[in-house]
N, C-alpha and C positions, 0 to 999 in steps of 0.2 A: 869369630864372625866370618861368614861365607859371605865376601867382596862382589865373587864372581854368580851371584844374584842376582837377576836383570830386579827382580824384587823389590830387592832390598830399600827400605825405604831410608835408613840410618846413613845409605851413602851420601855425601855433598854433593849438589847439584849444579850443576856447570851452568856457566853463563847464560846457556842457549836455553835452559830447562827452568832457569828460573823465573815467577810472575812477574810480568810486566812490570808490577806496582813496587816491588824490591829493587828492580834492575834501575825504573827510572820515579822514585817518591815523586808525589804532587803535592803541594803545601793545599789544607784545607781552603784558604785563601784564595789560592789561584783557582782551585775549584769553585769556589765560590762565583768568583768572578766570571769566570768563562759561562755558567749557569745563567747569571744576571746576564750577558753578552747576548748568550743565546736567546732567553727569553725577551728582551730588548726588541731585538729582530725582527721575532717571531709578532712580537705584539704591530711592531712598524708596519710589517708586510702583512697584516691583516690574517696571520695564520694564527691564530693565541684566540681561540673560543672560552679556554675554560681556566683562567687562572686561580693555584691554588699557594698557600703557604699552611702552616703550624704558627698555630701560637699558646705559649704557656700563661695559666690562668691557674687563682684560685680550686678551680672545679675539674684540673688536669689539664693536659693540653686540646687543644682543638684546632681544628681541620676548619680552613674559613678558603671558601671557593667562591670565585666570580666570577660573570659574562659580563660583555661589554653593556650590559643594561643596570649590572648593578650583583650586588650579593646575594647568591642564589641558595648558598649553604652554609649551614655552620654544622657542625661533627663533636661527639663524643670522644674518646677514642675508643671506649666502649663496644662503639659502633662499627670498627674496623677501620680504618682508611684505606687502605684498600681497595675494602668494597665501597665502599664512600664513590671513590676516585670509578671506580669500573662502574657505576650506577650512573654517575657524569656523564663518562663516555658513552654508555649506552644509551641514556635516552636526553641529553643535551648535544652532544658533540665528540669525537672523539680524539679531536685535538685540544688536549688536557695539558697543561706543562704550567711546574715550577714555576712561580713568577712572584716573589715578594712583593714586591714594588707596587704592583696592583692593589694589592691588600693592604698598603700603609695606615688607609683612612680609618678601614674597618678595624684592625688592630689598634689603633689608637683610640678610638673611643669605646673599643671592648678594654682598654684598659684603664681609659679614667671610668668606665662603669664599675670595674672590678675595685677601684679607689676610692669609690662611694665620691668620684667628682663629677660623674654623667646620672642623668636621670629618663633620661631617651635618648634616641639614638637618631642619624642623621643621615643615615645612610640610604643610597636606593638600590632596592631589594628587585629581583628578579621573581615572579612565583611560577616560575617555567617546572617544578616539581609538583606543584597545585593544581586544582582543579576542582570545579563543581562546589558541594555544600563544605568541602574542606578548606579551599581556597576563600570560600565568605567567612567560617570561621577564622583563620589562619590573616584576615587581614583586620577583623575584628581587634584582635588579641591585643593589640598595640592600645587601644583605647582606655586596656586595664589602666588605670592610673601608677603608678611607683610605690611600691609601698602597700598599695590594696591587693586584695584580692577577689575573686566571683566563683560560684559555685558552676558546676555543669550545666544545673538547667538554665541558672539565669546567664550564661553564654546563650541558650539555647532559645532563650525566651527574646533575649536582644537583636539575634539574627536572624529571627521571625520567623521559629522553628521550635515551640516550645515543648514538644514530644521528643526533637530527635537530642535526647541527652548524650545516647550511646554516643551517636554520629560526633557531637561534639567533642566525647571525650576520644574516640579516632582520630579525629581533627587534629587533637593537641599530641597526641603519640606519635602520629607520622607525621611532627612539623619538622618541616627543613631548616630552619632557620631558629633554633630554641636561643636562649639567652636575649637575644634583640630581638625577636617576634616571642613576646613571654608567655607563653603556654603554662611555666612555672609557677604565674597566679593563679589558676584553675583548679579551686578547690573541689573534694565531693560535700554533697550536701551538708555530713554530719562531722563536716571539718577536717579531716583525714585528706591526707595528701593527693590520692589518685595514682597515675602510674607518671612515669615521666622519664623521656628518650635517653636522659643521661644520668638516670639512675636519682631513688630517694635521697640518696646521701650528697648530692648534687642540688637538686630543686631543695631540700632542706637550707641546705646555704645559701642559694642566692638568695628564698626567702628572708635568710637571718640581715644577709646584707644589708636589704630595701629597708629593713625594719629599723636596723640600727643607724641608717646615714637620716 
């Protein structure tokens, strides 16, 4: 083996050459912390527009975002978070940052729902992603009862719009909020599922859920 290499990648690397993260370990923990510190802060000094966390669920994990108005987003991961988070930024705010603590409430009763121990939800929602005939659908949607379900038109026929089917089932594909604003009851006419932001195999379940608590 040719030592004299500047190349060579197989040579050991000296103090001054190796990553930061080898030289000086950070326990998960103390990352943790420092994260929570920071967003702490950020929330005091009125800098934290857009708080976000993950939370693991039956239906995968999900991306639950908030403003200080209230839950503005829930997430597939389907859907990327990523782009999720850069969709935030761009048209809420683009100071976006980590912040659990925010999202305590919303995670807790996305989890007694997932427990079949919630039947609505308590939370207040932000619909700064809404607007116009989707935003009247999208606050309809809560009305569905637990457990029931409504057809396209008769969304459509409710929000005193009895032509616009299409629009309604737009409504329910581009909602921000799926799971606690349930778009998930919105059947088609001839009982068939429809489409659904986080996938059939998703609204299939939460269906089974409602049915069986």
């Amino acid at each position: 083996m040719n030592t004299d290499n500047p190349m060579n990648t197989d040579a050991p690397m000296s103090a001054g050459t190796r990553p930061a993260a080898e030289l000086f370990p950070v326990a998960d923990a103390h990352l943790d912390r420092l994260r929570a510190g920071i967003a702490a802060r950020a929330d005091e000094e009125g800098v934290l527009d857009v708080a976000y966390r993950t939370l693991g669920t039956p239906v995968g994990t999900l991306l639950l975002a908030a403003t200080g108005r209230g839950l503005v987003r829930v997430a597939f991961e389907r859907e990327g978070f990523d782009a999720v988070l850069e969709t935030l930024a761009e048209r809420i705010s683009p100071r976006v940052l980590e912040a659990p603590a925010r999202l305590d409430a919303a995670a807790a009763e996305l989890e007694e729902y997932f427990a079949g121990q919630r039947r609505g939800f308590d939370l207040p929602l932000d619909h700064a992603l809404s607007s116009g005939f989707r935003e009247s659908v999208q606050r309809f949607l809560p009305r569905i009862g637990y457990g029931r379900t409504r057809t396209y038109k008769e969304v459509a026929e409710s929000v005193g719009s009895p032509k616009a089917v299409r629009a309604v089932g737009s409504a329910c594909a581009t909602n921000p909020l799926p799971v606690v604003v349930p778009c998930h009851r919105v059947l088609r006419a001839d009982g068939g599922l429809g489409g659904y932001i986080g996938g059939l195999d998703a609204k299939t379940a939460l269906l089974r859920l409602e049915r069986a608590a």
